[in-house]
Residue frames as qw, qx, qy, qz and C-alpha x, y, z in Angstrom:
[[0.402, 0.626, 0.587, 0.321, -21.59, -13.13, -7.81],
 [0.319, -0.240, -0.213, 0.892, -21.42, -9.89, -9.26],
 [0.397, 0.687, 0.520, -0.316, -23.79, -7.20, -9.62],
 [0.449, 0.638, 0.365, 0.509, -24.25, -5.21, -12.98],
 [0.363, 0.779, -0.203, 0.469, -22.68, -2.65, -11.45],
 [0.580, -0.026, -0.494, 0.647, -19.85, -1.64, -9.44],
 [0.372, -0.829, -0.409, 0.090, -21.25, -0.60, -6.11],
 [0.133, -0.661, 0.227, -0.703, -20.54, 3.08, -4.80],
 [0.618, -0.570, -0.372, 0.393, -19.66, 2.64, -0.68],
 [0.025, -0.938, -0.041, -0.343, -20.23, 5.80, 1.03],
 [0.371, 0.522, -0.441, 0.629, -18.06, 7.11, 3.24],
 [0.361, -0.412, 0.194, -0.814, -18.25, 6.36, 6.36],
 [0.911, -0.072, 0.119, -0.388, -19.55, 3.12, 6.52],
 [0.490, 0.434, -0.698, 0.291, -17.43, 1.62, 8.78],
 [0.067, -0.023, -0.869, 0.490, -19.20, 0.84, 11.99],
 [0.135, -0.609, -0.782, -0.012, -23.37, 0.65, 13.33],
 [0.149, -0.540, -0.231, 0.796, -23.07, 4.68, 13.53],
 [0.547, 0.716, 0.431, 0.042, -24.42, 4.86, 10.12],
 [0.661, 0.198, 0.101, 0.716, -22.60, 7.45, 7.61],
 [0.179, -0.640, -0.170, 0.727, -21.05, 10.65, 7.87],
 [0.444, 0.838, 0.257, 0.185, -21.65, 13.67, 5.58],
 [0.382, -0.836, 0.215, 0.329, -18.35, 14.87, 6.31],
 [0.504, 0.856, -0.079, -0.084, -15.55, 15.79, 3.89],
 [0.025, -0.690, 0.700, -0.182, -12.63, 14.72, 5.31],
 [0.849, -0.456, 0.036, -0.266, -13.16, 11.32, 6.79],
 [0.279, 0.632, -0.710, 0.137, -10.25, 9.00, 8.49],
 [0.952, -0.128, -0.052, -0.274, -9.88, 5.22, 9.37],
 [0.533, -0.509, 0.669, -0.094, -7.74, 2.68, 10.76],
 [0.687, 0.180, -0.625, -0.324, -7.20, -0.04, 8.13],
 [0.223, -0.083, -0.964, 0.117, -7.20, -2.46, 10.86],
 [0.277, 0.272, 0.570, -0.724, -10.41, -1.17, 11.69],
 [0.544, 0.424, -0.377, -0.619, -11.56, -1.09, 8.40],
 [0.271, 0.406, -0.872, -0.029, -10.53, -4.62, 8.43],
 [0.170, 0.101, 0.711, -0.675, -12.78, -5.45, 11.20],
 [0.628, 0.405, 0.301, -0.593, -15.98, -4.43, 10.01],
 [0.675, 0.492, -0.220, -0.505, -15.43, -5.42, 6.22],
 [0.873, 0.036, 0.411, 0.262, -12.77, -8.55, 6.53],
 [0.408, -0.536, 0.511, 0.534, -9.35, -8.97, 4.95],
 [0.325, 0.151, 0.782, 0.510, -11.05, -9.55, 1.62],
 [0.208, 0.540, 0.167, -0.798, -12.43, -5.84, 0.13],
 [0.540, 0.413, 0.666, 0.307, -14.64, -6.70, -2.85],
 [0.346, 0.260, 0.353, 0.830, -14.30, -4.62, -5.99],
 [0.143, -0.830, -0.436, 0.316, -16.08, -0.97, -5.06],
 [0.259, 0.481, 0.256, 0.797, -15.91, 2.73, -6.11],
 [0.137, -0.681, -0.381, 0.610, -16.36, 5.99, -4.04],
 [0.374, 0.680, 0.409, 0.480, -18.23, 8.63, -6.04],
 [0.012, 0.894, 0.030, 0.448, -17.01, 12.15, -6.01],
 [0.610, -0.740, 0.277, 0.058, -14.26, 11.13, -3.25],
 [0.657, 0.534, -0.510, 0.153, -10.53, 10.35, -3.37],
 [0.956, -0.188, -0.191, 0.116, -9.12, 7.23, -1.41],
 [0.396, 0.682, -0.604, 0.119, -5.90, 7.08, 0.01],
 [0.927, -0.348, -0.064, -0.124, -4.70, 3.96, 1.41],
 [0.106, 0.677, -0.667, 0.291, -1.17, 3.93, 3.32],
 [0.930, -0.273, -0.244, 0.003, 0.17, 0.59, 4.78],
 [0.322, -0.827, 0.423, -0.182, 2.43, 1.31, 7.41],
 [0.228, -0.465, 0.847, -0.121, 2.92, -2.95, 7.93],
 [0.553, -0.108, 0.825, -0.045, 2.30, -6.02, 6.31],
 [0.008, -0.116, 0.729, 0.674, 1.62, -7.15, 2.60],
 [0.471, 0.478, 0.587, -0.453, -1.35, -6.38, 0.84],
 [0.332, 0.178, 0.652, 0.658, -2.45, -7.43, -3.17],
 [0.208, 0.654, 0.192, -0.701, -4.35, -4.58, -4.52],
 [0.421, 0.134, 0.645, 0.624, -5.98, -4.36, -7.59],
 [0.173, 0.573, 0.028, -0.801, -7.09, -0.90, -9.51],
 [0.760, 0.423, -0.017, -0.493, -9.24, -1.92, -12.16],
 [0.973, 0.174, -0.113, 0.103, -7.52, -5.05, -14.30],
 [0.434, 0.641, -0.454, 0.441, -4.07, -4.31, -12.81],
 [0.775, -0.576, -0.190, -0.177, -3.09, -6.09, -9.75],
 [0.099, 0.803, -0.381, 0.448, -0.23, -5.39, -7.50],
 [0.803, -0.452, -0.320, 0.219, 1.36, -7.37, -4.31],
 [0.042, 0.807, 0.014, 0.589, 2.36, -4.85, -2.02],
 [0.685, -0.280, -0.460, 0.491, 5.17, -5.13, 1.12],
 [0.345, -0.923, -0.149, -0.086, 4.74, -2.15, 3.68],
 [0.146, 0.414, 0.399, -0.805, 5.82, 0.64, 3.34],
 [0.268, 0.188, 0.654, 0.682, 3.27, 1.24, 0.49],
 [0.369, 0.527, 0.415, -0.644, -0.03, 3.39, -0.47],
 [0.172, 0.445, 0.715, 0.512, -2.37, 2.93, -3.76],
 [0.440, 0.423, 0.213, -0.763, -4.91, 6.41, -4.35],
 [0.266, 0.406, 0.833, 0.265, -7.92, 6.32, -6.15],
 [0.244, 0.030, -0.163, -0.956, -9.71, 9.11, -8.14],
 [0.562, 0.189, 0.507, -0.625, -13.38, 9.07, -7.45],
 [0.792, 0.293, -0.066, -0.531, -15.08, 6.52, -9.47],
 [0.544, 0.449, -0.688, -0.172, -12.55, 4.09, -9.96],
 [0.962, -0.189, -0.196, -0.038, -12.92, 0.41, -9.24],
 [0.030, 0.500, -0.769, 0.399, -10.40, -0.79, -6.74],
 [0.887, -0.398, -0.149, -0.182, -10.46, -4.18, -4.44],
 [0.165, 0.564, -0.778, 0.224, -7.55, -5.40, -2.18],
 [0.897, -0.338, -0.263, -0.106, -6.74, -7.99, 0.28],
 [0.017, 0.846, -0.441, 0.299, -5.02, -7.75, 3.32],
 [0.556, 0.064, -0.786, 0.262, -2.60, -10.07, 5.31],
 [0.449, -0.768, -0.423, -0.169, -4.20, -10.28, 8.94],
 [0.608, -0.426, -0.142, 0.655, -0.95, -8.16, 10.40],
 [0.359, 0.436, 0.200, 0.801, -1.61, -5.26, 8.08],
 [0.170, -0.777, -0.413, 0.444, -1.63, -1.97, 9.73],
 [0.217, -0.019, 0.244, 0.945, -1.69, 1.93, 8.43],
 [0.139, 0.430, 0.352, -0.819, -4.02, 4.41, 7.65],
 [0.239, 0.528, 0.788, 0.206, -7.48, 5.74, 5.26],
 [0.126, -0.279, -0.053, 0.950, -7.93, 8.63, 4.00],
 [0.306, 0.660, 0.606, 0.323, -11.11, 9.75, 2.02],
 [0.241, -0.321, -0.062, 0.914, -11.43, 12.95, 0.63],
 [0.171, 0.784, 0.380, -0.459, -13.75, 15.06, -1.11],
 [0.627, 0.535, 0.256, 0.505, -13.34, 15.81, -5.03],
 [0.095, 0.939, -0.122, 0.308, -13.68, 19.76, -4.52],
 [0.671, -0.694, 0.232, 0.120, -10.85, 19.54, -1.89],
 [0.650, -0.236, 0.501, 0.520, -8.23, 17.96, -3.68],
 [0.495, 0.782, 0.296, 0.237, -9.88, 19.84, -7.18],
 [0.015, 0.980, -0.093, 0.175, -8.50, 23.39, -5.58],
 [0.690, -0.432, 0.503, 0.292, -4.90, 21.24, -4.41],
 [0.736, 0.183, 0.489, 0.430, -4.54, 20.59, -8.13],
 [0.286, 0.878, 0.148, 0.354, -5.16, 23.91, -9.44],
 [0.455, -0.831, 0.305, 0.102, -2.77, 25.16, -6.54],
 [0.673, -0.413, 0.536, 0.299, -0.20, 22.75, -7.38],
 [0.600, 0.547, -0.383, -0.440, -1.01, 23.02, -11.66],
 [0.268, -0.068, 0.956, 0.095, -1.52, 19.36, -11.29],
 [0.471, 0.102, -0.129, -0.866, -4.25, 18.85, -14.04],
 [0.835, -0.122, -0.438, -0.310, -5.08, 14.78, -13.95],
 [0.155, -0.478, 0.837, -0.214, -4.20, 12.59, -11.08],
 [0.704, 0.174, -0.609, -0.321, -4.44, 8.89, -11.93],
 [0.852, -0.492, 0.086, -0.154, -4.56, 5.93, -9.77],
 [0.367, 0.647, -0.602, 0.290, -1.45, 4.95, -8.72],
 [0.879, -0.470, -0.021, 0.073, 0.04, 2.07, -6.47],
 [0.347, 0.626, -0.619, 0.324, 3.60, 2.67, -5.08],
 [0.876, -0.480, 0.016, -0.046, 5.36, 0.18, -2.45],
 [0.702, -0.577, 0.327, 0.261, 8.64, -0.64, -0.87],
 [0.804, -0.281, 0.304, 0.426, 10.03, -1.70, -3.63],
 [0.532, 0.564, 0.252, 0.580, 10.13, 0.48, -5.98],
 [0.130, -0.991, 0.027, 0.003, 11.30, 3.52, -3.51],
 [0.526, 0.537, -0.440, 0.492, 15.13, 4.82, -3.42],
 [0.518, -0.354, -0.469, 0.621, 16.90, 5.31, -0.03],
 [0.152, 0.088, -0.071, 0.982, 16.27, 8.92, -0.69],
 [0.294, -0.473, -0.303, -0.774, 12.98, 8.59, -0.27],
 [0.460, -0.008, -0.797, 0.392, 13.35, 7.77, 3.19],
 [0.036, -0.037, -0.276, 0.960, 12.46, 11.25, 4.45],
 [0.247, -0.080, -0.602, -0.755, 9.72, 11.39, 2.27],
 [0.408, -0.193, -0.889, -0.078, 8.44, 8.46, 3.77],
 [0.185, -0.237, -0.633, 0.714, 8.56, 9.63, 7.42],
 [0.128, 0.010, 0.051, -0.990, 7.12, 12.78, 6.69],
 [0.449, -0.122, -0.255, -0.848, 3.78, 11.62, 5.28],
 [0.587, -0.175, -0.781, 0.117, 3.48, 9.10, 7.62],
 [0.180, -0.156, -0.481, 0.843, 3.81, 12.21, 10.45],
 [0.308, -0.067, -0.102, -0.944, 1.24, 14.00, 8.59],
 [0.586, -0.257, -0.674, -0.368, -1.18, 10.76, 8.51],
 [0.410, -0.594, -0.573, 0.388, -1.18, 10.41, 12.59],
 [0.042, -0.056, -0.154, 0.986, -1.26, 14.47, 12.79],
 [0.399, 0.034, -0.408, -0.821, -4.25, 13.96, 10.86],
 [0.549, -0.288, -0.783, 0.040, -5.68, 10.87, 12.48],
 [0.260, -0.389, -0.487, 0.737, -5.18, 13.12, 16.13],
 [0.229, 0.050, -0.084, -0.968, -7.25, 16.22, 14.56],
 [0.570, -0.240, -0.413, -0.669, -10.03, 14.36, 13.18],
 [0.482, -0.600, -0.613, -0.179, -10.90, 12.69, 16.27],
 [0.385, -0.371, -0.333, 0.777, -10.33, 15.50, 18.61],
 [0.044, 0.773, 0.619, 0.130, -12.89, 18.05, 18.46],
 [0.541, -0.462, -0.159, 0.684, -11.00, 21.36, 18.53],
 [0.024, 0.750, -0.078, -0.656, -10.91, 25.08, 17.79],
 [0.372, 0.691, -0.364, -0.501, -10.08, 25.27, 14.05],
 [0.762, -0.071, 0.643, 0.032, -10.24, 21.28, 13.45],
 [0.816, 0.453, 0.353, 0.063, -11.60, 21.71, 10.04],
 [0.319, 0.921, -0.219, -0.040, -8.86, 24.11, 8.86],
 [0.314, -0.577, 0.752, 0.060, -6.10, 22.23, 10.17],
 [0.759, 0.318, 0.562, -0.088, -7.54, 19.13, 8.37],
 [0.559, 0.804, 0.193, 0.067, -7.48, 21.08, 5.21],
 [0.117, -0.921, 0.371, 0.024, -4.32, 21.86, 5.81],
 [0.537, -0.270, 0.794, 0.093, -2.61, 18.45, 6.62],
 [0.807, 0.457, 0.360, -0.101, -4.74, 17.22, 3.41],
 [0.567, 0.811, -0.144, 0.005, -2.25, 19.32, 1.10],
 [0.014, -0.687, 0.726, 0.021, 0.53, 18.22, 2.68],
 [0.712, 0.019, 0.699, -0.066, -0.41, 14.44, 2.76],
 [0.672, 0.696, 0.135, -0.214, -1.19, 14.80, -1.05],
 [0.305, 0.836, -0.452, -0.066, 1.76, 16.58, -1.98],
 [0.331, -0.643, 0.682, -0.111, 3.92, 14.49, -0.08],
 [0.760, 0.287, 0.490, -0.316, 1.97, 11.58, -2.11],
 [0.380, 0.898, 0.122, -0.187, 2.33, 13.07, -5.10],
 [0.120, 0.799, -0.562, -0.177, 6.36, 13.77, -4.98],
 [0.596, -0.283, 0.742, -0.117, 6.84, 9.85, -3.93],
 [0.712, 0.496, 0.491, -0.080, 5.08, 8.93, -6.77],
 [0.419, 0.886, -0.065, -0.189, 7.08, 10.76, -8.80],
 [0.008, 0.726, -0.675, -0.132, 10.29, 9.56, -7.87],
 [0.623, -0.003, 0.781, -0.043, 9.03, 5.85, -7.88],
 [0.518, 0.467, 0.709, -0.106, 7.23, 6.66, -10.73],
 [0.190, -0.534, 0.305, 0.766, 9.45, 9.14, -13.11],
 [0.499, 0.809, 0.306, 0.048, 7.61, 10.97, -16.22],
 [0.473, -0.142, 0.326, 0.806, 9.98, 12.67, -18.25],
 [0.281, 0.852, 0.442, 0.007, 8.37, 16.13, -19.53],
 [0.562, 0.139, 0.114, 0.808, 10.18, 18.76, -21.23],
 [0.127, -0.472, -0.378, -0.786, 7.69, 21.45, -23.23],
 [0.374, 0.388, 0.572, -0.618, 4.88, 23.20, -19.89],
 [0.492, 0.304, -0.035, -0.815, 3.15, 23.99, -23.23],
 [0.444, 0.193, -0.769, -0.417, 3.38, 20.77, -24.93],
 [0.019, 0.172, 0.868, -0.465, 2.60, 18.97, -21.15],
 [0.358, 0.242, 0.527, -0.732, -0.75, 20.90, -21.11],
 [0.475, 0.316, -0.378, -0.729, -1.73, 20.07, -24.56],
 [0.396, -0.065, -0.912, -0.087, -1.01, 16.31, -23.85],
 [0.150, 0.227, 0.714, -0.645, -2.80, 16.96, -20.06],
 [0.338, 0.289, 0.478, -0.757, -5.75, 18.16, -21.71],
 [0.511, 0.213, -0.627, -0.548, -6.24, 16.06, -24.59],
 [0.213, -0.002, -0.870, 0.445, -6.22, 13.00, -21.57],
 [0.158, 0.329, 0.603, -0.710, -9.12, 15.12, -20.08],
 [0.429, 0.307, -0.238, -0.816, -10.77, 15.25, -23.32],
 [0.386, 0.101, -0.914, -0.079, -10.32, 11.17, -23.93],
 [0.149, -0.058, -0.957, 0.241, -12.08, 10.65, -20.56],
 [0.348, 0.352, 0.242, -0.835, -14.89, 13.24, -21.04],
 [0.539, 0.542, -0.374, -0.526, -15.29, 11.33, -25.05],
 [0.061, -0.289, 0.947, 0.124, -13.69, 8.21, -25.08],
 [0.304, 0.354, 0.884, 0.025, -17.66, 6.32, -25.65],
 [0.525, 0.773, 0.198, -0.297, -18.50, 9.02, -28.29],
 [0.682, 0.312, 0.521, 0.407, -15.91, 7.66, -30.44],
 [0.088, -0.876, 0.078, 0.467, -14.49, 11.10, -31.37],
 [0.776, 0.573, 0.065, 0.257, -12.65, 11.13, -34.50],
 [0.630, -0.165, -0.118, 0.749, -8.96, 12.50, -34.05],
 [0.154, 0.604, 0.400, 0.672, -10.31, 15.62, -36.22],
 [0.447, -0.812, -0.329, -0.181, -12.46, 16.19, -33.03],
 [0.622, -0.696, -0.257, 0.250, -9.79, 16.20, -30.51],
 [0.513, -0.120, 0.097, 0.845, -7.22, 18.30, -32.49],
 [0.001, 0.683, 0.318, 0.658, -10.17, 21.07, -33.12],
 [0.549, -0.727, -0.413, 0.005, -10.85, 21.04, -29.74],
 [0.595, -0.435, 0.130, 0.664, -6.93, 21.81, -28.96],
 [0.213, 0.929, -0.192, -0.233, -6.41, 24.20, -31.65],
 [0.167, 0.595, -0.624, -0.477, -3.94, 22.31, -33.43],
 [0.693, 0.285, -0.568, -0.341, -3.45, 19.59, -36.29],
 [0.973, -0.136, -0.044, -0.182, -3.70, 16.01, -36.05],
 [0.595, 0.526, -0.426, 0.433, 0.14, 15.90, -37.28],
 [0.041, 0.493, -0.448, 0.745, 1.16, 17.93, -34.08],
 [0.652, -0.535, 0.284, -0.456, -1.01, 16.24, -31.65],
 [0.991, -0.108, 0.052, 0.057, 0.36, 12.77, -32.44],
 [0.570, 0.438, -0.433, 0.544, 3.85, 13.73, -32.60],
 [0.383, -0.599, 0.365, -0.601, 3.22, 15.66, -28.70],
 [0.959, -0.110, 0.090, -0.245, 1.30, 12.14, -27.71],
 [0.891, 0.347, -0.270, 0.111, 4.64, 10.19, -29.18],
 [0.165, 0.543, -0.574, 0.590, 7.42, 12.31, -27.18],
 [0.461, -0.487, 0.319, -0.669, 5.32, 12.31, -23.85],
 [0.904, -0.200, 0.304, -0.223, 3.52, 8.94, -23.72],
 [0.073, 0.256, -0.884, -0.384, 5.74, 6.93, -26.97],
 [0.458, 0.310, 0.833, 0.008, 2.52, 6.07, -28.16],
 [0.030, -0.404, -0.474, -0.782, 0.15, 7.39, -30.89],
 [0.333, -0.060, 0.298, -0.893, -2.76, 9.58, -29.86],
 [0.695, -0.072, -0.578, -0.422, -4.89, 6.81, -31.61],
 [0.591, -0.179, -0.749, 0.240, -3.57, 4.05, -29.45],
 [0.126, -0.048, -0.706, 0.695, -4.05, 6.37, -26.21],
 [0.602, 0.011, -0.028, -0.798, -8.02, 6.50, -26.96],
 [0.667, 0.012, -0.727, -0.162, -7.68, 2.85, -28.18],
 [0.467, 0.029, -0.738, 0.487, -6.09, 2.23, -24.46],
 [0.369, -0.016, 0.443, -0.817, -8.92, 4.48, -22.37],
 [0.819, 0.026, -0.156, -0.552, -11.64, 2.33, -24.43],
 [0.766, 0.215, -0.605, 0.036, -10.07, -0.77, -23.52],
 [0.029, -0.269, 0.629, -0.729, -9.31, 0.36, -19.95],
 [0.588, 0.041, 0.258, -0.766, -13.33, 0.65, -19.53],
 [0.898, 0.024, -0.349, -0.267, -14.27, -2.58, -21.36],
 [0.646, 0.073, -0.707, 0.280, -12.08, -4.41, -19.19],
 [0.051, -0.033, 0.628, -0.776, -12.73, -2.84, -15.95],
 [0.730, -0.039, 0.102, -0.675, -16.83, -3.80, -17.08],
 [0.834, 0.084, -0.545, -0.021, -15.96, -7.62, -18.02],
 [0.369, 0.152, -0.677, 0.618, -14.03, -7.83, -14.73],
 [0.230, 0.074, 0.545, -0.803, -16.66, -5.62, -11.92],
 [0.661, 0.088, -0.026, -0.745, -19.77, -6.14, -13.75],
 [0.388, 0.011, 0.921, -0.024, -21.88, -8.81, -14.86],
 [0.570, 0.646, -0.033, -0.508, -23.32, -7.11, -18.26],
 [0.876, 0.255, 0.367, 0.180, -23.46, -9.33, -21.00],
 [0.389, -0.116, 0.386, 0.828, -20.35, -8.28, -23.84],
 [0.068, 0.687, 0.458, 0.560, -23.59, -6.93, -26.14],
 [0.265, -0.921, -0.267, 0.102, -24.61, -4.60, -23.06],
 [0.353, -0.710, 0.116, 0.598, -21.18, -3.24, -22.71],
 [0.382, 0.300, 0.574, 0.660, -20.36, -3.18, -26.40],
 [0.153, 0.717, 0.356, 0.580, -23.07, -0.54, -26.68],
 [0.395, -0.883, -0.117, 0.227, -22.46, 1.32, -23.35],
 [0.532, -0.550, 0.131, 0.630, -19.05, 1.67, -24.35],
 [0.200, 0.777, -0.097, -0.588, -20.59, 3.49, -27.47],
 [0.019, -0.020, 0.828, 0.560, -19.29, 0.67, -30.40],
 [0.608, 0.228, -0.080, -0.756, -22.42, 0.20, -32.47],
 [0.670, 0.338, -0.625, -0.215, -21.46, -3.92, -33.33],
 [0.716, -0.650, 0.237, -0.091, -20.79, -6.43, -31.19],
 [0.965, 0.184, 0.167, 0.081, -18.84, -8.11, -33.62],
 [0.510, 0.725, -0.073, 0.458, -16.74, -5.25, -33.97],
 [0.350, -0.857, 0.258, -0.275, -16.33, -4.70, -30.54],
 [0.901, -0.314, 0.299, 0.026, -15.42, -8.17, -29.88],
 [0.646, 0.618, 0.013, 0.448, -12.57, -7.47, -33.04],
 [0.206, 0.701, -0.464, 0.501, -11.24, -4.65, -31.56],
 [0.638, -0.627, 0.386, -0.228, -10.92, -6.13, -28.10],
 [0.926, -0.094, 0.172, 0.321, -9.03, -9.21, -29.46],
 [0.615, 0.651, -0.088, 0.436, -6.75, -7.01, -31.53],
 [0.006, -0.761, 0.378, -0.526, -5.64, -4.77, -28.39],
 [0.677, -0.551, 0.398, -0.281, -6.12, -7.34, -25.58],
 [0.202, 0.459, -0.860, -0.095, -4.94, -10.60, -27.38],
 [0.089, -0.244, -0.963, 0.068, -7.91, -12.57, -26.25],
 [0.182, -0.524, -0.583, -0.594, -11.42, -12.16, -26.67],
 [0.310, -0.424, 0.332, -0.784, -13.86, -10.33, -24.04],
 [0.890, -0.158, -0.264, -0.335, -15.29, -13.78, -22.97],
 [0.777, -0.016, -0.461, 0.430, -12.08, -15.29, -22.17],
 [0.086, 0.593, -0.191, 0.778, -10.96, -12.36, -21.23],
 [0.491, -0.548, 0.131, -0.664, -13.67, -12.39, -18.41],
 [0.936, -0.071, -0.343, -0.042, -13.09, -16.16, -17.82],
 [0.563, 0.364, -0.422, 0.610, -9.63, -15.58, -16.73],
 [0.046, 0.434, -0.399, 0.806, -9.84, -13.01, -14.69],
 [0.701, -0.454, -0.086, -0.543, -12.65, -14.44, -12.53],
 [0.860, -0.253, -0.346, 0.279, -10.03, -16.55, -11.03],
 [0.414, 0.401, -0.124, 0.808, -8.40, -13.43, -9.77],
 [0.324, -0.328, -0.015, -0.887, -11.05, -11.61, -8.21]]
């Protein structure tokens, strides 16, 4: 059963030592495995970011309504709040990272990375070129495994250290599996921070008006930016964050459709339950039916 909301699991709480209050923290997934079993139910880590790296064997991972089967090598992050569940095969091995928002906050401003999204990449969808790639952040993940349990002279700085290179090295992989095509820096930050405006708004139903005052320019000029970058409308990429979130509550939660209807800021249910057939192709009822054979 599930609960009416999607539990927070601190960090840490992974053996009868109770949790740590530590910023960094690192795990064995086959240890992880151990304590929680090969079947992680759907969870969220507030104010932390996740990385999971499978070194060996296949694991199905799913980041809010998007599910993935995944042959080693592979690794899925999560930004803090987001639902995530997997399941592993009982030969999977590789590594856990958690991190600390502010940590990776002052990585992005270093790196002028302004959203990072969840993201699964695996085996297949690397090149041979990312062979190197591979190695490397695999070296950094046991450098980093040997620091944090080894109690030494400048532990926490070296930590912080390896973190930005594990990221990056994250980060580029994803890119080449996962190629954006961006021309304009100026046009990139307008779309980047219209994105950060969608998930700060996206249940106060903003009017477009709003989000092209906010940017300083016209409605014209954000949805043409929104068309090159994503090839959608700016409409449809509000349409698609409110539709993210009603499906990622019909799926982790167990609020009735009226409860989320007004959390997610619609005022109707009848309208909600409209737009959700128009963008999903099946109501929020089925909707939830389905997917409960998934989960």
């Amino acid at each position: 059963m599930k609960n009416a909301f999607i539990p927070n699991l601190p960090m840490g709480q992974v053996d009868d030592q109770g949790l740590t209050t530590e910023d960094i923290h690192y795990e064995d997934q086959a240890k992880l495995a151990n304590f929680f079993g090969q079947n992680m139910p759907p969870h969220r880590h507030d104010r932390f970011f996740q990385l999971h790296f499978f070194t060996k064997g296949t694991v199905q991972v799913f980041l809010d309504d998007v599910k993935y089967i995944c042959q080693a090598p592979a690794f899925f992050l999560t930004p803090p709040s987001v639902a995530h569940s997997f399941i592993t095969d009982p030969d999977c091995e590789g590594h856990v990272l958690t991190v600390q928002q502010n940590i990776i906050s002052r990585l992005q401003n270093d790196l002028k990375i302004q959203h990072i999204y969840p993201m699964c990449v695996h085996s297949g969808q690397f090149n041979h070129s990312d062979s190197q790639d591979l190695h490397r952040l695999e070296h950094y993940l046991h450098q980093l495994k040997d620091e944090f349990e080894n109690n030494q002279q400048g532990k926490n700085f070296v930590l912080k250290s390896l973190i930005g290179l594990i990221f990056l090295q994250a980060m580029r992989l994803a890119e080449s599996a996962l190629p954006y095509t961006y021309n304009n820096n100026h046009d990139l930050a307008i779309f980047r921070k219209f994105n950060e405006l969608i998930e700060s708004h996206y249940d106060h139903h903003w009017t477009l008006t709003e989000y092209a005052a906010h940017l300083a320019i016209t409605e014209t000029r954000l949805n043409e930016i929104c068309r090159r970058l994503a090839n959608t409308s700016s409409k449809k990429l509000i349409y698609n964050r409110q539709m993210q979130e009603a499906k990622r509550m019909l799926i982790f939660t167990d609020s009735s459709i009226h409860i989320i209807c007004y959390q997610l800021g619609f005022k109707d249910p009848a309208y909600f339950s409209r737009f959700f057939q128009k963008y999903a192709g099946i109501s929020p009822s089925k909707f939830r039916q389905v997917n409960l054979l998934s989960y």
